[in-house]
N, C-alpha and C positions, 0 to 999 in steps of 0.2 A: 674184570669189569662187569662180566654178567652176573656176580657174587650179591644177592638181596640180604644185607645185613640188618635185625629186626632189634630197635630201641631207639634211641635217641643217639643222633649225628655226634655232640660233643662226647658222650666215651665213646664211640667208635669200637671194633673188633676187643679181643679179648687180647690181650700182649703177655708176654712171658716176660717179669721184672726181671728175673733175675740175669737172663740172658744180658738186656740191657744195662744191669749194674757193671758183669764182668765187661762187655762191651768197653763201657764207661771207664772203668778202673784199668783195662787196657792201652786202651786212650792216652790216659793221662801219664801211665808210667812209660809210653813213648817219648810222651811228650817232655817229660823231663830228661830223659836219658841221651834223648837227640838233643836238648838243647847244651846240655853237660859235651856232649862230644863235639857241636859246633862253637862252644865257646871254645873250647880246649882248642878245636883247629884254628879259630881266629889266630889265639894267642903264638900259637905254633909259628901260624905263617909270618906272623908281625915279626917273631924274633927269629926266626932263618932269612930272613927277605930283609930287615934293617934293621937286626940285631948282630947281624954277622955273624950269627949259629952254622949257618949253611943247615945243608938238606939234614944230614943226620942230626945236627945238634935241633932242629926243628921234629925232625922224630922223636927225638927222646923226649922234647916240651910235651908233644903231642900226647905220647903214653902214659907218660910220668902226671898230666895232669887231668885226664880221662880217668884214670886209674882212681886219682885220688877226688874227682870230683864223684865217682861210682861210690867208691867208701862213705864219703859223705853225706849222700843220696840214701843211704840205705840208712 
């Protein structure tokens, strides 16, 4: 806070893009891979829970469509 930084307020310090970019591209390839795997469990639990899978046949939806939503993704 005691930091006197000398130019004009809107640019502000000097930033490292590229950091930011990977940051960025980080981010985002969370964000699909989590979403790929929370879909997959929805579907899982729907069909062990009132599909009548039961627990394992809800595991195997689970992997078998993670698997293939990974493949997809890439």
């Amino acid at each position: 806070m005691s930091e006197h930084h000398s130019g004009p307020v809107e640019t502000g310090a000097s930033m490292n893009y590229n950091e930011h970019e990977k940051t960025y591209g980080l981010f985002i390839s969370a964000t699909k891979y989590s979403t790929v795997f929370l879909v997959a469990l929805m579907l899982a639990m729907a069909a062990g829970f009132f599909g009548g899978a039961g627990f394992f046949g809800g595991l195997i939806v689970l992997v078998v469509l993670t698997v293939a939503g990974v493949f997809m993704m890439r």
